[in-house]
C-alpha positions as CSV (number, residue, x, y, z in Angstrom):
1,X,-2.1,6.2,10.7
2,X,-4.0,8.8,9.0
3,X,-7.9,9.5,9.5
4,X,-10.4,6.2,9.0
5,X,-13.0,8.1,7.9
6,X,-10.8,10.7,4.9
7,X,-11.1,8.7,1.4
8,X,-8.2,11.0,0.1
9,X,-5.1,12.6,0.8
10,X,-3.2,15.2,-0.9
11,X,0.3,14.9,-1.6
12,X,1.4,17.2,0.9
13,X,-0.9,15.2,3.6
14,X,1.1,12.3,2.5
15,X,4.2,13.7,3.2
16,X,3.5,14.6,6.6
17,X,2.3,11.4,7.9
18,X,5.0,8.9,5.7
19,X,7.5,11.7,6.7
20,X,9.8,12.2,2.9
21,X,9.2,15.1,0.5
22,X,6.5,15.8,-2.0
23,X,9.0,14.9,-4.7
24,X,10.4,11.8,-3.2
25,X,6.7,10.6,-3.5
26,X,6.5,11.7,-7.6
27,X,9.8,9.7,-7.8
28,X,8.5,6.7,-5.8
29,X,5.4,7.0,-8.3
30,X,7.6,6.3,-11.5
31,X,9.2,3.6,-10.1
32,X,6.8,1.4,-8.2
33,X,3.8,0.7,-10.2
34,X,2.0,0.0,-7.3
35,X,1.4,3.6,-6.1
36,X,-1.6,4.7,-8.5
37,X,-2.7,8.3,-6.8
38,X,-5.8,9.7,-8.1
39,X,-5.2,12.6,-10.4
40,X,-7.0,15.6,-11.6
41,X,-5.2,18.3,-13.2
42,X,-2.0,19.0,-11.3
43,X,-3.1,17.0,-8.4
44,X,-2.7,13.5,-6.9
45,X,-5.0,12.3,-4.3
46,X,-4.1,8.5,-2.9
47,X,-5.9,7.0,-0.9
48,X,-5.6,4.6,2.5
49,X,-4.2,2.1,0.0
50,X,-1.5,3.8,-1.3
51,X,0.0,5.4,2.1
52,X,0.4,1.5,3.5
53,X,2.7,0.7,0.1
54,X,4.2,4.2,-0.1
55,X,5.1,3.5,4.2
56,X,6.2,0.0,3.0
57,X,8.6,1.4,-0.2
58,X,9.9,3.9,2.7
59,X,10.6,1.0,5.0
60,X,12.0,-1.0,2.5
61,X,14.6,1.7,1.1
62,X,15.5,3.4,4.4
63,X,15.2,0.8,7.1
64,X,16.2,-2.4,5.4
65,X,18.4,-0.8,3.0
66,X,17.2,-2.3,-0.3
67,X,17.9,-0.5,-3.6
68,X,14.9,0.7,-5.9
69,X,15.2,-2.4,-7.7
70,X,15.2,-4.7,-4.5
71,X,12.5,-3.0,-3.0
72,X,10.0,-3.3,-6.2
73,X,11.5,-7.4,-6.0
74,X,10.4,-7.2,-2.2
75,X,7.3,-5.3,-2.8
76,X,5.7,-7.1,-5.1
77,X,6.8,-10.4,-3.3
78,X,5.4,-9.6,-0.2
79,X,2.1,-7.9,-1.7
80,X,1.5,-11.8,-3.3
81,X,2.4,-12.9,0.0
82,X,-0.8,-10.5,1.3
83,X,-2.8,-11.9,-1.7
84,X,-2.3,-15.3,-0.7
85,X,-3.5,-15.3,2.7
86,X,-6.2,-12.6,2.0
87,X,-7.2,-15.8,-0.6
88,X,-6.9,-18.4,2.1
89,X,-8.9,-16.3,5.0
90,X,-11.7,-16.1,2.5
91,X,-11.9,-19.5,1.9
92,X,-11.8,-20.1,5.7
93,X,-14.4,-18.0,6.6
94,X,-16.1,-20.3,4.0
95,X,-15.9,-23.6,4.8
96,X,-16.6,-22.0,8.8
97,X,-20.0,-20.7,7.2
98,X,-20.6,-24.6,5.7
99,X,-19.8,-25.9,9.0
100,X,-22.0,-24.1,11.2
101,X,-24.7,-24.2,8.5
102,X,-24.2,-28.2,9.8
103,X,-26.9,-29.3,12.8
């Protein structure tokens, strides 16, 4: 995707690597709360983040052919999804740590 090392992207960086138009990504801001760009005067800086949800809205709407309002349902249902096992690799990584603590 785009560089591991860059902390921000401009909005025309964005475009380029999610492949839509600077305005389809102002548009995608108003509707999906879950794109939160950086901003400083005129300008919107996202980060790592915010290109995985703005390639996963772009997915959502072009490939699987969800309206706005099905996409935010699937969005937000598959980033609890994401939450969820984020939750449950923590707490296996935990109870690994206890057992190898174990002689």
């Amino acid at each position: 995707m785009a560089e591991k090392n860059k902390k921000y992207f401009k909005i025309s960086e964005v475009s380029q690597i999610v492949g839509v138009e600077p305005y389809v990504l102002r548009y995608w801001e108003k509707e999906f709360k879950e794109i939160r760009p950086y901003r400083f005067s005129s300008h919107r800086l996202y980060k790592s983040k915010d290109i995985e949800i703005v390639l996963e809205i772009k997915r959502l709407l072009y490939e699987e052919g969800f309206t706005v309002q099905g996409a935010k349902k699937q969005l937000i249902k598959r980033l609890k999804q994401q939450s969820v096992l984020r939750e449950i690799k923590r707490e296996l990584k935990d109870i690994l740590t206890i057992l190898q603590r174990k002689p």
